[in-house]
BAFI-95838 format. One record per residue (C-alpha): residue in three letters; x, y negated, z negated; residue number from 1. Coordinates in steps of 0.001 Angstrom, whole numbers, always signed. Each point is the difference from the previous one (the first is absolute). Layout:
<pts>
["ALA"; [X; Y; Z]; NUM]
...
</pts>
This chain:
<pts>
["UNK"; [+53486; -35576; +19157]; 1]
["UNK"; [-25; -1601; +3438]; 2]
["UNK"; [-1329; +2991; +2853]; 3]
["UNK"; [+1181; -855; +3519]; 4]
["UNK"; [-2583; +725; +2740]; 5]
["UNK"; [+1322; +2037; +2715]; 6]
["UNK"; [-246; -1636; +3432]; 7]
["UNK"; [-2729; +1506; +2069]; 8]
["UNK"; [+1276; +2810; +2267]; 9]
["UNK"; [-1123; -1688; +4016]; 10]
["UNK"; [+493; +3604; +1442]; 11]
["UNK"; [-2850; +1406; -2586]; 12]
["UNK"; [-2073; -2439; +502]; 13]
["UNK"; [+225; -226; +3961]; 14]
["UNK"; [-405; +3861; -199]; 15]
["UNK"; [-3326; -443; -2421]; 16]
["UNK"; [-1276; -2927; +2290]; 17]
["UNK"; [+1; +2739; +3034]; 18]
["UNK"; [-1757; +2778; -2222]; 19]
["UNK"; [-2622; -2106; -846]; 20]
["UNK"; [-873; -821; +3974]; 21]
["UNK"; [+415; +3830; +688]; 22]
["UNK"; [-2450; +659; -2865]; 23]
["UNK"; [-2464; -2808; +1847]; 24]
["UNK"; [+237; +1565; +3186]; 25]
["UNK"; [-428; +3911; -1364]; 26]
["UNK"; [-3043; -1164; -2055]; 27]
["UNK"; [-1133; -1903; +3028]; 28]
["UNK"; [-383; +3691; +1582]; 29]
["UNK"; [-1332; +1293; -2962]; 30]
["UNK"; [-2970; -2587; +93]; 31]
["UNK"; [-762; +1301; +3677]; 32]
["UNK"; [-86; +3288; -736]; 33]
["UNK"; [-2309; -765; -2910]; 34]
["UNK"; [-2434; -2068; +2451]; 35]
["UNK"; [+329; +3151; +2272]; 36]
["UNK"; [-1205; +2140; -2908]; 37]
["UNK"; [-3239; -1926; -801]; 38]
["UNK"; [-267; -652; +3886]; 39]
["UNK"; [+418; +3795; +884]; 40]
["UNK"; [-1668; +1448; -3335]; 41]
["UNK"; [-3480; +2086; +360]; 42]
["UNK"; [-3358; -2273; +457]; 43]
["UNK"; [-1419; +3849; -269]; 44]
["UNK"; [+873; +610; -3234]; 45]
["UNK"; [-1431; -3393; -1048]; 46]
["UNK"; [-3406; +732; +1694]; 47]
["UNK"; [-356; +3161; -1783]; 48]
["UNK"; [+561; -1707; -3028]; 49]
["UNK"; [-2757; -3129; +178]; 50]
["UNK"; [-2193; +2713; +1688]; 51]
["UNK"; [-56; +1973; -3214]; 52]
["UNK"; [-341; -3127; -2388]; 53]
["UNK"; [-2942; -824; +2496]; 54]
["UNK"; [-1853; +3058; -452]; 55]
["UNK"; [+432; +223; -3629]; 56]
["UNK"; [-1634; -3398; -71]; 57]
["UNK"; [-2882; +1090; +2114]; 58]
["UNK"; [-867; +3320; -2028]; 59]
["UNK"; [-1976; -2090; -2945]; 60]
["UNK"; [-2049; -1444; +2646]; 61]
["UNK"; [-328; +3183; +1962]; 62]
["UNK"; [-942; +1835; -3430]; 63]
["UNK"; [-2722; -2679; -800]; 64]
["UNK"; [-2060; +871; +3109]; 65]
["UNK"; [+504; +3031; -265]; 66]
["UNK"; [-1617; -15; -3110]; 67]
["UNK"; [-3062; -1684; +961]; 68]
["UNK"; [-3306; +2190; -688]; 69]
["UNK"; [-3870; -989; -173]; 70]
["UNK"; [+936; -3214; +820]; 71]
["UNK"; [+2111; -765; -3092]; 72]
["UNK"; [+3342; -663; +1102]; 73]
["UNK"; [+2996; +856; -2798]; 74]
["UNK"; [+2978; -2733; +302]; 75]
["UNK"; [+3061; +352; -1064]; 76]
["UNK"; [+1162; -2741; -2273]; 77]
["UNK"; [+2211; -2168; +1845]; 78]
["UNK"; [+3447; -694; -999]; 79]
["UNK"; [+1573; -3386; -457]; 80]
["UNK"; [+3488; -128; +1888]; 81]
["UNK"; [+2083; -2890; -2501]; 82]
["UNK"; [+3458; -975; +1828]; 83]
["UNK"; [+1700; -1192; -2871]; 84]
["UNK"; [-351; +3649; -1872]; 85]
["UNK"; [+2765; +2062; +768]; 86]
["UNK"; [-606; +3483; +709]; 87]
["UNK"; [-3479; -659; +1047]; 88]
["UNK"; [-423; +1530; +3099]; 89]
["UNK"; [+1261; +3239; +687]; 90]
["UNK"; [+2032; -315; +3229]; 91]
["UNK"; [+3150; +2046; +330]; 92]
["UNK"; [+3011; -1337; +1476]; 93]
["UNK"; [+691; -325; +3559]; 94]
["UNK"; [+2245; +2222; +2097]; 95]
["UNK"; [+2972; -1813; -39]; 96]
["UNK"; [+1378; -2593; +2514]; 97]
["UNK"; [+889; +2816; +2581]; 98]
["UNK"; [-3168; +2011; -1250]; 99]
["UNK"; [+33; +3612; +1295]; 100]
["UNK"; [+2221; -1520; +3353]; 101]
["UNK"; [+3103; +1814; +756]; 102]
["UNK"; [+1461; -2803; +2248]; 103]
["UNK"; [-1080; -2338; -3224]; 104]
["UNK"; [+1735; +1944; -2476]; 105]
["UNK"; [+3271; +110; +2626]; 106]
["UNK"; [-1; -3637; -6]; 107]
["UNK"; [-768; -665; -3893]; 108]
["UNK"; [+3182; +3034; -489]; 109]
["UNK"; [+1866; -1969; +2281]; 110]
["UNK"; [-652; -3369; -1817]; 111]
["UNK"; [+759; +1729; -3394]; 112]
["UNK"; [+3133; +874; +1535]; 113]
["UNK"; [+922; -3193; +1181]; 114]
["UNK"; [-952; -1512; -3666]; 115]
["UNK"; [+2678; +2041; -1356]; 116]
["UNK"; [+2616; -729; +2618]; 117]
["UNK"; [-876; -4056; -576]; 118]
["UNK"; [+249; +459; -3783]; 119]
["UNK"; [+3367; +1630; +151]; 120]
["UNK"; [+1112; -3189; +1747]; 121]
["UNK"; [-1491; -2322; -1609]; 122]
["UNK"; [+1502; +1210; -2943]; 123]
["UNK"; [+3157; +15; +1126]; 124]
["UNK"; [+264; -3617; +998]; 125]
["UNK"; [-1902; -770; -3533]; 126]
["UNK"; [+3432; +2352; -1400]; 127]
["UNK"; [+2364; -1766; +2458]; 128]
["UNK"; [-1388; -3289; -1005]; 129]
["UNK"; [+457; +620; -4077]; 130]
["UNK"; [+3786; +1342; +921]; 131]
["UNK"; [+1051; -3246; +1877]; 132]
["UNK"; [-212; -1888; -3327]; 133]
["UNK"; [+312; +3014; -2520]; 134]
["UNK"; [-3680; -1199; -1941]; 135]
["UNK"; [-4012; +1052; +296]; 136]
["UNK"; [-825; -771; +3534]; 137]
["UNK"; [-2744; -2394; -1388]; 138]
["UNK"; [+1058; -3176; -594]; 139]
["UNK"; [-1903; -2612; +2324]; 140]
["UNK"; [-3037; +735; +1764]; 141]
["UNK"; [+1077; +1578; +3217]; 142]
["UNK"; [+1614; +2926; -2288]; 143]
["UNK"; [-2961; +680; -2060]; 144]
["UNK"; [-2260; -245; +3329]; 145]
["UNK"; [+2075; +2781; +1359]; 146]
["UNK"; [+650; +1937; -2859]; 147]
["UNK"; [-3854; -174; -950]; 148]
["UNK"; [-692; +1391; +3689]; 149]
["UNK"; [+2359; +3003; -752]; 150]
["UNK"; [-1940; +618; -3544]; 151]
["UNK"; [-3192; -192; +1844]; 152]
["UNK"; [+625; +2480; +2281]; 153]
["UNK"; [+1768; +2020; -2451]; 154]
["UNK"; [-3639; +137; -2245]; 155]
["UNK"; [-1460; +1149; +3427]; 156]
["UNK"; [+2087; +2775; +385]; 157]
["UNK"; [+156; +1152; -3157]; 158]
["UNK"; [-3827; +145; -5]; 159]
["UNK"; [+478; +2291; +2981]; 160]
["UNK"; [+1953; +2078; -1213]; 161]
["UNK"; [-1870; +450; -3159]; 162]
["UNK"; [-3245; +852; +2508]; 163]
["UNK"; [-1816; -2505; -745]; 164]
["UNK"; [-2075; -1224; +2622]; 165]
["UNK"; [+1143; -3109; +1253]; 166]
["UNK"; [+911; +843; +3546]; 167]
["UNK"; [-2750; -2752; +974]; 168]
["UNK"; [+2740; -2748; -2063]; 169]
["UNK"; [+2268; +387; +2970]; 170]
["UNK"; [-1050; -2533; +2698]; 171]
["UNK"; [-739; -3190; -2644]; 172]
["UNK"; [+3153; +1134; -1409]; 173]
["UNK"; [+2145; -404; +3452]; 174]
["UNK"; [-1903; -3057; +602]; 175]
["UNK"; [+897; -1722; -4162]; 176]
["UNK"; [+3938; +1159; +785]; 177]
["UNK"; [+253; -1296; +3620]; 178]
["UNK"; [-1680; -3282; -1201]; 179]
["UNK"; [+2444; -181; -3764]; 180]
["UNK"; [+2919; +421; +2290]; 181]
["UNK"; [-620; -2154; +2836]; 182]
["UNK"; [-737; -2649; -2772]; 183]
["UNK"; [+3319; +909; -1671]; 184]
["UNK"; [+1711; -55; +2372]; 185]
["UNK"; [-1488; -2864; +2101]; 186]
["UNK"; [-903; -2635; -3064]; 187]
["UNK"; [+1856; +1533; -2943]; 188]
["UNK"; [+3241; +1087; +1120]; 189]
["UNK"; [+2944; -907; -2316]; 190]
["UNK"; [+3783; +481; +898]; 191]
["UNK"; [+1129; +2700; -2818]; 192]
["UNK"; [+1979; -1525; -2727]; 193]
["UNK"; [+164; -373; -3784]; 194]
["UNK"; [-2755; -541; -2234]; 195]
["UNK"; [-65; -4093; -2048]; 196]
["UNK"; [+911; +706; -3606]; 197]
["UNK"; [-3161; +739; -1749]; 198]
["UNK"; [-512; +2985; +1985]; 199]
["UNK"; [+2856; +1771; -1120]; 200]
["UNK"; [-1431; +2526; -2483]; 201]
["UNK"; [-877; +3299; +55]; 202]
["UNK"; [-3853; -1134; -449]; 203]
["UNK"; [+66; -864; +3969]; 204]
["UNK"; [+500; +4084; -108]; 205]
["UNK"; [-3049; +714; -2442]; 206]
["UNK"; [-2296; -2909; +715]; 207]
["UNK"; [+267; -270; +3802]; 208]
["UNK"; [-14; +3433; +705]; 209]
["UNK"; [-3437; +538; -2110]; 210]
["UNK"; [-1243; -3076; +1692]; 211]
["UNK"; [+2; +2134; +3469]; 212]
["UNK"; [-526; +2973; -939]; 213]
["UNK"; [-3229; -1229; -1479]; 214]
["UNK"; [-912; -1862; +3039]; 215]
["UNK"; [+721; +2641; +1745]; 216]
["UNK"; [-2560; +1809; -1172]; 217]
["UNK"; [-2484; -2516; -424]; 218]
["UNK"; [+200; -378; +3449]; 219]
["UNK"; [-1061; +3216; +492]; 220]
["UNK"; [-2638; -250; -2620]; 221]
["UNK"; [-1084; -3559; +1901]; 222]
["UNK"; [-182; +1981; +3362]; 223]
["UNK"; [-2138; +2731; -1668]; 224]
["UNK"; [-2428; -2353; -972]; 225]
["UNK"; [-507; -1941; +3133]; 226]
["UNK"; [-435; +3425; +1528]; 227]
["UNK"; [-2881; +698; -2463]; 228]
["UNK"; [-1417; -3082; +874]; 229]
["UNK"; [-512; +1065; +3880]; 230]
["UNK"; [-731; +3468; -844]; 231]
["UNK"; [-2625; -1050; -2278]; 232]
["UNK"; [-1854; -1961; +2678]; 233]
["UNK"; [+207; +2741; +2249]; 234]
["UNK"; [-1414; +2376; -2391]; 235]
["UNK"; [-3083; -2317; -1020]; 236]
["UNK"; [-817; -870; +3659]; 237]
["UNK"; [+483; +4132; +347]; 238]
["UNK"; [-2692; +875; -3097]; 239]
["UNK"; [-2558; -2425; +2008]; 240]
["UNK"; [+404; +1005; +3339]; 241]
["UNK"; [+1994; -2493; +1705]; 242]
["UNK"; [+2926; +1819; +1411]; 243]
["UNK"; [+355; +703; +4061]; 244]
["UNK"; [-3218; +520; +1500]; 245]
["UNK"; [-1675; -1430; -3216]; 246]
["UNK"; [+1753; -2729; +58]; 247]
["UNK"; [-430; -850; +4283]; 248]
["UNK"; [-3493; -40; -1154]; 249]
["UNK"; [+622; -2605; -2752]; 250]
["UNK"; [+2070; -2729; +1852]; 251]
["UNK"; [-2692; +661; +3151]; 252]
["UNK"; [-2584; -992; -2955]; 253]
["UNK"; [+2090; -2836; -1177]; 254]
["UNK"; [-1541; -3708; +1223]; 255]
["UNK"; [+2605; -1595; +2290]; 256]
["UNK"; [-175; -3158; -2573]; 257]
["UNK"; [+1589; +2241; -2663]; 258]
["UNK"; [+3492; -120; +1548]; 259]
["UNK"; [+2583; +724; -3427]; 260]
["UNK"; [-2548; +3211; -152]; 261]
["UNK"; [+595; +1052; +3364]; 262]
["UNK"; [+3322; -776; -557]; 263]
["UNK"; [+340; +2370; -2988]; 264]
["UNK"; [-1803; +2427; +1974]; 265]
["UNK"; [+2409; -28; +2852]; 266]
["UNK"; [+3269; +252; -2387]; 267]
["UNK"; [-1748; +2649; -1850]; 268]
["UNK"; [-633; +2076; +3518]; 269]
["UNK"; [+3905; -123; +1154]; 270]
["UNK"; [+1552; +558; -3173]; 271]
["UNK"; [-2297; +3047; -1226]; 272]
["UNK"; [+1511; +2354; +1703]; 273]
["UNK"; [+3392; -472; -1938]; 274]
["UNK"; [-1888; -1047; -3709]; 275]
["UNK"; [-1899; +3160; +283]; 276]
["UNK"; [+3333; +1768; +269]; 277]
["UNK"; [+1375; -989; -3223]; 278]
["UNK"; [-162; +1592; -3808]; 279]
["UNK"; [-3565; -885; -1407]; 280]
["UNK"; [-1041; -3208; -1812]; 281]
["UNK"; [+328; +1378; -3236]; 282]
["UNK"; [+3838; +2165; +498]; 283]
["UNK"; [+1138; -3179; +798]; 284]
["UNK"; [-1130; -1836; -2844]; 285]
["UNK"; [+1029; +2447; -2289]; 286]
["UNK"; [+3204; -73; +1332]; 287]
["UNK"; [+324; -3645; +233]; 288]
["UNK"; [-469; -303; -3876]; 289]
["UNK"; [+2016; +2975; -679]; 290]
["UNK"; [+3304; -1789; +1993]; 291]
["UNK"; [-1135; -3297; -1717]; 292]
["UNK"; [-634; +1334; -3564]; 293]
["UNK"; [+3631; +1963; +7]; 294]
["UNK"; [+2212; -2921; +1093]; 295]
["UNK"; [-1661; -2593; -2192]; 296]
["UNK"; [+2189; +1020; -3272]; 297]
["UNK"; [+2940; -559; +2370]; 298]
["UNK"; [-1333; -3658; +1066]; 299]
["UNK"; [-564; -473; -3211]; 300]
["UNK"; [+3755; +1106; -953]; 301]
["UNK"; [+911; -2124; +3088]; 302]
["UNK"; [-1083; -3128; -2208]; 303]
["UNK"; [+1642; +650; -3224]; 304]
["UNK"; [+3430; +878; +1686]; 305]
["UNK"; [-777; -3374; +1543]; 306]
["UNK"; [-714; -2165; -3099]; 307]
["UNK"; [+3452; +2103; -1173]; 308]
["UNK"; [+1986; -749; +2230]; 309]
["UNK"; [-1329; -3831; -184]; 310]
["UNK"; [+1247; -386; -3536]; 311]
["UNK"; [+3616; +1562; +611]; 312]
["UNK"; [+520; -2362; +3316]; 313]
["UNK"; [-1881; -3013; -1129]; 314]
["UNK"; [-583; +105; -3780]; 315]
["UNK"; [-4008; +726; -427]; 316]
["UNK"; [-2274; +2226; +1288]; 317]
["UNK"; [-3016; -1606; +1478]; 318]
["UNK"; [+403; -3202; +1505]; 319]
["UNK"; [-3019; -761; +2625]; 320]
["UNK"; [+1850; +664; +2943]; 321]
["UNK"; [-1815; +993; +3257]; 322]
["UNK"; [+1558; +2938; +377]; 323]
["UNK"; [-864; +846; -4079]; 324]
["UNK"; [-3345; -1354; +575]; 325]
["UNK"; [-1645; +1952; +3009]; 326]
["UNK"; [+2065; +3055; -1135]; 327]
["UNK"; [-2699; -652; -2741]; 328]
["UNK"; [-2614; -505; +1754]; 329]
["UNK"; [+633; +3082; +2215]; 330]
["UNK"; [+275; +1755; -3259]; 331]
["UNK"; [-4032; -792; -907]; 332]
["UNK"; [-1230; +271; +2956]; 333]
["UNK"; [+1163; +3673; +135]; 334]
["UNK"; [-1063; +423; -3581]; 335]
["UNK"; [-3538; -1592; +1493]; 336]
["UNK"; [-811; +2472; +2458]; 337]
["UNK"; [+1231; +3557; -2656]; 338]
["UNK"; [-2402; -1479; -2329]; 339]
["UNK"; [-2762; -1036; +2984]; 340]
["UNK"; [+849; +3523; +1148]; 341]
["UNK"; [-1073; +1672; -3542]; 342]
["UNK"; [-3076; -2308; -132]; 343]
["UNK"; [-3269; +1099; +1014]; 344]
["UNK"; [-1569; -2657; +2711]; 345]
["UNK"; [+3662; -908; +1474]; 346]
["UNK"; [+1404; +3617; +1610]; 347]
["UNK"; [+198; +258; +3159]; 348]
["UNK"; [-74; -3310; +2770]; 349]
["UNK"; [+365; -2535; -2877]; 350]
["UNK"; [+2634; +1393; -2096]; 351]
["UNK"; [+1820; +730; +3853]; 352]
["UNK"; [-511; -3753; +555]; 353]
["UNK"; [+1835; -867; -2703]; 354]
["UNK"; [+2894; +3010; +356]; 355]
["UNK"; [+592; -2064; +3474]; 356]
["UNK"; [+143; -3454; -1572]; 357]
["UNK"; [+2295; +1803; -2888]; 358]
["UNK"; [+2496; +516; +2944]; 359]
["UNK"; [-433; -3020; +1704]; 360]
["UNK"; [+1331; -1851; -3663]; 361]
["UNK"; [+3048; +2452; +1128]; 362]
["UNK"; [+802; -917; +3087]; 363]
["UNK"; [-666; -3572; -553]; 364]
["UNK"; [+2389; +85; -3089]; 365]
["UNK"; [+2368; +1451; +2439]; 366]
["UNK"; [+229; -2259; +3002]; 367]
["UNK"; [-2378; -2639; -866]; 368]
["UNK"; [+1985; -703; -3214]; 369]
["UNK"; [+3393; +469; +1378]; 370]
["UNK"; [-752; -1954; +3051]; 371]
["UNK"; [-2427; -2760; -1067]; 372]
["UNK"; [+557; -821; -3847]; 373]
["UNK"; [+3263; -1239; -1539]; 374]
["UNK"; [+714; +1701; -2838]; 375]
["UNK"; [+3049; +2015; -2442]; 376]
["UNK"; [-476; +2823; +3165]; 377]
["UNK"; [+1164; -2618; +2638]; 378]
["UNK"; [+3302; +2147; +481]; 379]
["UNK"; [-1879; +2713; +1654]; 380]
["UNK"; [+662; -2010; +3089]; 381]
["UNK"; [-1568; -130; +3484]; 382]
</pts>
């Protein structure tokens, strides 16, 4: 049975070309108003917060000489602060990026707002796009680019709405769309048209689709984790002291001959403010695995559907293309870091470092595949 493919419709596609610059430009706003937020959000609420921690790490001391008698002084037995044990310290989370501010939480309202508005676009022109040839608006690279952005921003939102606190997610989320669809649209645009042959099965519906939606949220996992990272530095330079006046005191300490110190020190004193803002080391962690733990069946789905569809286009299953290959390899490393995650000696910073390098295999098997290695995935197209 011969199908004909309908010619693509110019007047949808136009119309999804415009959506997708009107999304640009709305979450352009949005990413203002998020920098507006963190810019405008309480320092107040911030100092009452590493004021508390501080005191509560000053009472053993306090209680030790307080406790000396007769000349015997009693010591408390100091306590060992490990960075790569989860849970470890107990630090509650910060206020939030517009902390008790009413002008911040205007402006992150404001940027929520503006999310929406941007999403409802950009999923319209991702609509428009998929009605101008009557097929899944994924088919070459530009498509999935945009369509992932929409499913990324669609995780975000859904978090939201389920309460979950990831209000913080919403200025490196502006900044990963604007960049996907300036690179879509600048490097990996693609007239709309028909899809070669072997795409034309209704696997590009199962297989594709679970491909973004679990990168998606891996991204979100991925962003998670690099957040822990930062907020776990904060929190161990916190612990010992070395946070705002503690820390002036450190870098005046520091020998001018130990400049990547200083330099730390200096990064660490303008981006504190912010870090201390954010949920605590170990929320983030948890919620990092959590995202990364519940999409990995779907990955691993992702791959079978894959190796499926292989046989019915191409006649086998596996067949050591790149594409086939770091899907793979994405596939262990994520299976790495749940089992480094379970493993006493690897929670925490080295299980995260491997979470990140889990998503970098992603991404790289994305556009460094795609763009770089010739392969059965060639059609994607650039």
């Amino acid at each position: 049975m011969t199908s004909i493919a309908a010619a693509a419709n110019e007047n949808l596609a136009n119309t999804s070309n415009v959506l997708i610059y009107s999304a640009m430009a709305v979450y352009t706003l949005a990413f203002l108003a998020h920098i507006a937020e963190w810019v405008f959000g309480s320092r107040s609420a911030v100092g009452r917060t590493a004021a508390a921690i501080t005191v509560e790490a000053q009472a053993p001391a306090a209680a030790a000489k307080a406790a000396q008698g007769g000349g015997t002084a009693v010591l408390e037995r100091p306590k060992v602060v490990t960075r790569s044990a989860v849970g470890s310290r107990d630090i509650p989370d910060g206020p939030g990026a517009a902390g008790t501010s009413e002008k911040g939480d205007v402006y992150g309202r404001i940027a929520i707002s503006l999310t929406v508005l941007a999403f409802l676009l950009h999923a319209g022109a991702v609509l428009t796009r998929a009605l101008s040839v009557e097929r899944a608006p994924w088919g070459n690279m530009y498509e999935f680019s945009t369509t992932f952005g929409m499913v990324v921003v669609a995780v975000y939102l859904i978090l939201l709405v389920a309460k979950k606190n990831v209000r913080w997610l919403g200025l490196p989320l502006t900044t990963t769309i604007l960049l996907d669809l300036g690179l879509a649209l600048s490097v990996l645009y693609t007239d709309s048209d028909q899809l070669v042959p072997a795409l034309h099965s209704y696997w590009l519906w199962i297989h594709v689709s679970c491909a973004i939606l679990s990168g998606a949220a891996l991204w979100v996992g991925a962003c998670s984790t690099l957040m822990y990272l930062i907020r776990d530095g904060y929190e161990a330079r916190l612990v010992t002291g070395r946070t705002g006046a503690g820390l002036d005191r450190y870098l005046a300490e520091l020998p001018q001959d130990r400049k990547y110190a200083r330099l730390k020190a200096r990064i660490a004193r303008s981006t504190d403010n912010p870090v201390s803002r954010l949920p605590a080391a170990a929320t983030l962690d948890k919620f990092a695995y959590r995202i990364n733990a519940t999409v990995f069946p779907l990955w691993t789905f992702t791959i079978v559907a894959g190796a499926i569809w292989a046989e019915a286009a191409w006649g086998r299953y596996w067949g050591w293309d790149p594409k086939e290959v770091w899907s793979f390899i994405t596939w262990v490393a994520y299976a790495c870091y749940l089992h480094a995650r379970a493993t006493a000696g690897w929670k925490g910073r080295k299980a995260a470092y491997i979470a990140l390098a889990a998503f970098a295999c992603y991404i790289f098997n994305y556009y460094g595949v795609n763009i770089f290695v010739t392969g059965k995935h060639s059609y994607a197209g650039v």
